[in-house]
N, C-alpha and C positions, 0 to 999 in steps of 0.2 A: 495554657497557664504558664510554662516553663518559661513561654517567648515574653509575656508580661513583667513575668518576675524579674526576668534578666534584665530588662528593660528596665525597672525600678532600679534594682541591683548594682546599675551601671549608669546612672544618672549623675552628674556632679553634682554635692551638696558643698563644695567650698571648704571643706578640712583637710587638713593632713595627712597625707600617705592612703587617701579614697581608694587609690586602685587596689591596695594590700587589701584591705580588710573587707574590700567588697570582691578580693577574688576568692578569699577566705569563707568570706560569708557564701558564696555560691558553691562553694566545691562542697561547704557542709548541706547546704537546699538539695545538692544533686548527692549528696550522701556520698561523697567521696573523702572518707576520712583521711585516709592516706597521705592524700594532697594537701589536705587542710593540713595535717601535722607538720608536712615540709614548708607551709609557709610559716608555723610557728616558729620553728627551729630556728628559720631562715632569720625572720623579726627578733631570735633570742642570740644570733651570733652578731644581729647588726646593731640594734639598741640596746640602751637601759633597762632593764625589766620593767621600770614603770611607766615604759613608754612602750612598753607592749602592752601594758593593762589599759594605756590611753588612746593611743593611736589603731591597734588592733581588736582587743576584744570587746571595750567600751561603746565604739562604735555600732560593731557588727549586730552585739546586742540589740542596742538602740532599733537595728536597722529592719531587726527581725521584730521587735515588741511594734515601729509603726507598718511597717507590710501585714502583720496579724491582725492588727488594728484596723485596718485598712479593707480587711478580708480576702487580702491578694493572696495572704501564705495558710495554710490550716495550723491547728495548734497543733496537731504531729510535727509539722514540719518545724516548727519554733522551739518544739520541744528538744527534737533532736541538734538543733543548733546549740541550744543552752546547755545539754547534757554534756555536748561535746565540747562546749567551750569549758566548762566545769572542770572535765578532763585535763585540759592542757593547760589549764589554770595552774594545775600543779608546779609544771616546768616551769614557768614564769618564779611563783611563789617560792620556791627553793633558792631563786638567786636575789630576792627581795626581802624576806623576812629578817629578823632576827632571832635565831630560836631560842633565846633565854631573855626574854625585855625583861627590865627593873623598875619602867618607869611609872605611870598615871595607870589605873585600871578600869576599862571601859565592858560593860557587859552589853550583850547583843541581843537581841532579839527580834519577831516582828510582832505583827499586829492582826488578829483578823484571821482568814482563813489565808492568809498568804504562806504562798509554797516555793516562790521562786527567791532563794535567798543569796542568789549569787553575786548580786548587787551589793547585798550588804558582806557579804564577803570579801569582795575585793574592799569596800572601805577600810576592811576591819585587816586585811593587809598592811596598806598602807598607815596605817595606827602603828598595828607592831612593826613595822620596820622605824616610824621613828621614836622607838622601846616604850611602845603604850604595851601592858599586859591583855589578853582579849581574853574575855569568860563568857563561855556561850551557853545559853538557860537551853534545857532537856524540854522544856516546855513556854508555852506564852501565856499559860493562864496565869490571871491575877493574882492567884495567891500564890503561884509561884516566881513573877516578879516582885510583887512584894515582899516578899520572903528574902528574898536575895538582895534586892535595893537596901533592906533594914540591916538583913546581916553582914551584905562586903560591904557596903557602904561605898561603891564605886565615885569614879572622877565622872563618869558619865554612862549614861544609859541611853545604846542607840536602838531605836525602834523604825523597820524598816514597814513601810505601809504601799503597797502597791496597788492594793482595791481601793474605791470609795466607801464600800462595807467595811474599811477596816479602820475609818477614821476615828467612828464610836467607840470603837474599841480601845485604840491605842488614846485615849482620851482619857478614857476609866483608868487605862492599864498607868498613866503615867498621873492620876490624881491618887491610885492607891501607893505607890511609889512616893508619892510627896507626903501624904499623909504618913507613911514608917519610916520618915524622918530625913528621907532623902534628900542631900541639899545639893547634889552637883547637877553638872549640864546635862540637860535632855537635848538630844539630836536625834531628826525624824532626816527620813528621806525614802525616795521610791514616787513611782509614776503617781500615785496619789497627789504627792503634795508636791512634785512637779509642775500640774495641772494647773495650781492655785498657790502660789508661797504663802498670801496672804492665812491661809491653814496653820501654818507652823505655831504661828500665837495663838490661833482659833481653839487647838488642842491641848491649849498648856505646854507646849516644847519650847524652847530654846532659841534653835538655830538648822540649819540643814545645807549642803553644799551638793553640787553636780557629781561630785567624784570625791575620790577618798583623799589625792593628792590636795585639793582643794580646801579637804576637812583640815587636812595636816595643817595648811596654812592660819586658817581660822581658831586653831586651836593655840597654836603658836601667839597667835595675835593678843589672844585671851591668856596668854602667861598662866597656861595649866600647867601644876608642878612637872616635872619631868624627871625627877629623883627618885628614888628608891621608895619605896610605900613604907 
């Protein structure tokens, strides 16, 4: 199995800095923290932080959802990649946020029985660094996005869907949201609606982007306030 994975793991798929984040991504498969962390550091003394959230951990992710997908990796082993990307996530985010935004207020959430929300965390990164406020629901039940859509009355509400089980859901979650009067941008994203973009309008959303950086632009595009609430 080790000889397979490696062999995936070290495959060229045509991006950026492939050897980094696939040496990253094996030293976490072989469970070598350690090493993974020096290559963090290494990618945080040479880039931009948000080119470590792109070139590095974006990727590696990616790399471990299609080898699990694939059935090449187990979900132990995907798990501990993600945990550990989670971790060093930190170090990135400390040189990329802003820790007091003033600007547009976007609440988060997912959809479904979805657990892995690291995805939508890095988007919601790159929000707050260019001074979106980010407010994260305690829960994803309906009545309690609804409850919040009616009372912050956010600039947007991003719902992160990575199951196909979670389409329904985030469907309901973003008609009960419309219906308490919510008028701003719904934005979906996650392997779900990866699969199919044509989905984004299927569920009543908005809009949805690859990455956070990406979101930044789209939302720029759309001349969302960016001032003080």
């Amino acid at each position: 199995m080790d000889a397979e994975v490696e062999q995936s793991a070290e495959r060229p798929a045509g991006e950026p800095n492939r050897s980094t984040y696939r040496r990253y991504w094996m030293a976490l498969y072989k469970r070598d923290v350690p090493a993974a962390g020096r290559i963090v550091d290494q990618c945080l003394r040479d880039w931009k932080p948000e080119h470590v959230y792109l070139r590095l951990f974006e990727p590696a992710l990616n790399l471990s959802g299609k080898l699990w997908a694939a059935g090449t990796i187990t979900y132990r082993d995907e798990h501990f990649v993600t945990y550990h990307t989670l971790r060093f996530l930190r170090r990135a985010r400390h040189r990329l946020v802003q820790r007091a935004p003033t600007g547009p207020l976007a609440v988060a959430t997912a959809a479904g029985q979805e657990s892995h929300l690291i995805g939508l965390r890095m988007v919601c990164d790159f929000l707050q660094a260019d001074n979106w406020r980010i407010h994260w629901l305690p829960s994803n039940d309906r009545p309690v996005v609804r409850q919040a859509a009616k009372r912050l009355q956010p600039d947007a509400l991003l719902v992160s869907i990575g199951l196909d089980l979670g389409l329904a859901p985030a469907k309901r979650v973003i008609a009960d949201a419309r219906g308490a009067g919510f008028a701003g941008l719904v934005v979906v994203g996650g392997a779900a609606i990866n699969r199919d973009l044509a989905r984004v309008q299927a569920i009543g959303a908005d809009l949805t982007a690859a990455n956070g950086f990406l979101l930044v632009r789209q939302l720029r595009n759309r001349r969302v306030s960016r001032t003080s609430a």
